[in-house]
C-alpha positions in Angstrom: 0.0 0.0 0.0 1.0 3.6 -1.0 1.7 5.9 1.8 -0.3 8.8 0.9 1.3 11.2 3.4 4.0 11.4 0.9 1.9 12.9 -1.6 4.3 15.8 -3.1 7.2 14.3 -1.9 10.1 12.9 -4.7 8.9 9.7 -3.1 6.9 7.1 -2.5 6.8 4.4 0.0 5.6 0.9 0.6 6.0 -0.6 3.7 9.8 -0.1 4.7 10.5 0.3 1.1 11.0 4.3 -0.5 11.3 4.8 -3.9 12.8 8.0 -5.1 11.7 9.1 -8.6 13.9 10.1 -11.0 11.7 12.5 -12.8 11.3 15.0 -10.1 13.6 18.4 -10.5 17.0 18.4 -8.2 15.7 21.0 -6.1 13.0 18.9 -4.4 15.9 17.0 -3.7 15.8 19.1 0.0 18.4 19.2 2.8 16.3 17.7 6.2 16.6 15.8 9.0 14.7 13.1 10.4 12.7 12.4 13.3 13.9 9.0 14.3 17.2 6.8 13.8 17.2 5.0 10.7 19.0 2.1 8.5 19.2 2.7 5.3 20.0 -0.3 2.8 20.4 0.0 -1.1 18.2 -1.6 -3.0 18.8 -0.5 -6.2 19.8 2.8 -8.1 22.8 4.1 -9.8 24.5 7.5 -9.7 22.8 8.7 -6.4 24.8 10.2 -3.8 24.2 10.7 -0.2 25.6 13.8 1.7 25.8 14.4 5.5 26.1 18.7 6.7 29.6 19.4 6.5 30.6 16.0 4.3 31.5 15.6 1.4 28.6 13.1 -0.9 29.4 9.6 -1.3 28.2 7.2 -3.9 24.9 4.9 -3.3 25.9 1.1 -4.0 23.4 -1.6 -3.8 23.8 -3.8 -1.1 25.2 -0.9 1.1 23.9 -0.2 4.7 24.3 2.5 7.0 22.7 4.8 9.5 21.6 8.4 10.0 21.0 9.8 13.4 17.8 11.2 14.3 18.2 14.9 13.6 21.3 14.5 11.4 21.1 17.1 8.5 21.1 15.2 4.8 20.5 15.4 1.6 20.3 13.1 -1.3 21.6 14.2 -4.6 20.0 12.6 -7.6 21.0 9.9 -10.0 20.6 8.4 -13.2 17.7 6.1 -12.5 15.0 5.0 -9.5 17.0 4.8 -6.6 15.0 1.8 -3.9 16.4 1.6 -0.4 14.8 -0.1 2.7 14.4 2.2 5.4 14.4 0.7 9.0 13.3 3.7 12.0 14.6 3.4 15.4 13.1 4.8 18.5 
């Protein structure tokens, strides 16, 4: 089932599963934080790049897995096709 509170969001999300669509313009693309711990694992998606506030971006690979602390400033910066990661929330 779709989670219609991400309606206007450059996702879309089914269960612990996000998809990030490629078609949306970079600038929705937005630095934010979370509201809870969360592990993140690639799914799928090349060219996508994951920045942390005062970091340089690293590449996305499938099969990685790491973690972003609730209230951690981020930012994705788009790829070159749909990027799917599973998103586990902590706390």
């Amino acid at each position: 089932m779709i989670d219609v509170a991400t309606f206007g969001k450059p996702y879309w999300e089914d269960g612990e599963i996000r998809t990030f669509d490629i078609s949306k313009d970079d600038d929705e693309y937005v630095w934010h934080r979370d509201r809870t711990d969360r592990e993140i694992e690639i799914l799928e998606g090349d060219g996508w790049q994951f920045q942390l506030d005062g970091c340089l971006p690293w590449l996305l690979e499938k099969g990685m897995v790491f973690d972003i602390t609730k209230l951690e400033l981020h930012r994705l910066i788009k790829g070159i096709n749909t990027l799917r990661i599973r998103i586990v929330k902590r706390g």
